[in-house]
N, C-alpha and C positions, 0 to 999 in steps of 0.2 A: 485570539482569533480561533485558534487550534487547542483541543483540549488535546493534553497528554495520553500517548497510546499506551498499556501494556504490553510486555514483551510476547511475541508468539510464543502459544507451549505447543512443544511438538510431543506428541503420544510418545509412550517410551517403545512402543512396538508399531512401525509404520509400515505398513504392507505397500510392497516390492509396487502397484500400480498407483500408489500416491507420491510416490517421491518427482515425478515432473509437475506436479501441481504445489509441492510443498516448495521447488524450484524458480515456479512464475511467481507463488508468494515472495519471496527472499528479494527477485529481482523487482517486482512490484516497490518494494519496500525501499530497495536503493534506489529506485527512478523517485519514489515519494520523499526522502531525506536529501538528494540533491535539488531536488524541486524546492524544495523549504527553505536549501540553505542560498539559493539565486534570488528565490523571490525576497529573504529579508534582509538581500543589497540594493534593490529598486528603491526609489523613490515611490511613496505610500499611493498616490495618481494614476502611476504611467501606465500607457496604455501594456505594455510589454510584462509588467507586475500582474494586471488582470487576465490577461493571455495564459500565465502560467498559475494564477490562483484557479480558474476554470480548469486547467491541464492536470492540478494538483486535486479539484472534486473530483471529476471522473476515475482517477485512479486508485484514491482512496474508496469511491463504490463502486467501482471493479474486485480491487484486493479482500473489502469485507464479501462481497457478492458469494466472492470463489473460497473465501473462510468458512461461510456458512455452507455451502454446498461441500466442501472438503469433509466438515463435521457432519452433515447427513449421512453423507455415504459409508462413514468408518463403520465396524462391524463393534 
């Protein structure tokens, strides 16, 4: 269903106004890995499976949204 993510690479030099967006990243990422690990105890139908497969889109294009905007901004 899910294609395999790479690991986040953090710049080896991260300027002092990026570390609370590199912090929503992180926590983005542990709301998406418990998300995955709930949804693949449901039964493949239920409505409560689809509830958090939707819950699990939007946070995954949230997370890439604010990847790609964290990457514009770096100098």
């Amino acid at each position: 269903m899910m294609m395999p993510r790479a690991a986040h690479s953090v710049p080896a030099v991260v300027s002092l106004f990026a570390w609370p967006d590199l912090v929503a990243l992180a926590e983005m990422e542990r709301e998406r890995q418990a998300l995955i690990a709930r949804i693949a105890t449901l039964p493949r139908n239920s409505h409560r499976r689809i509830v958090l497969a939707a819950r699990l889109q939007d946070i995954t294009h949230r997370s890439l949204a604010a990847q790609v905007d964290l990457r514009r901004r770096r100098p």
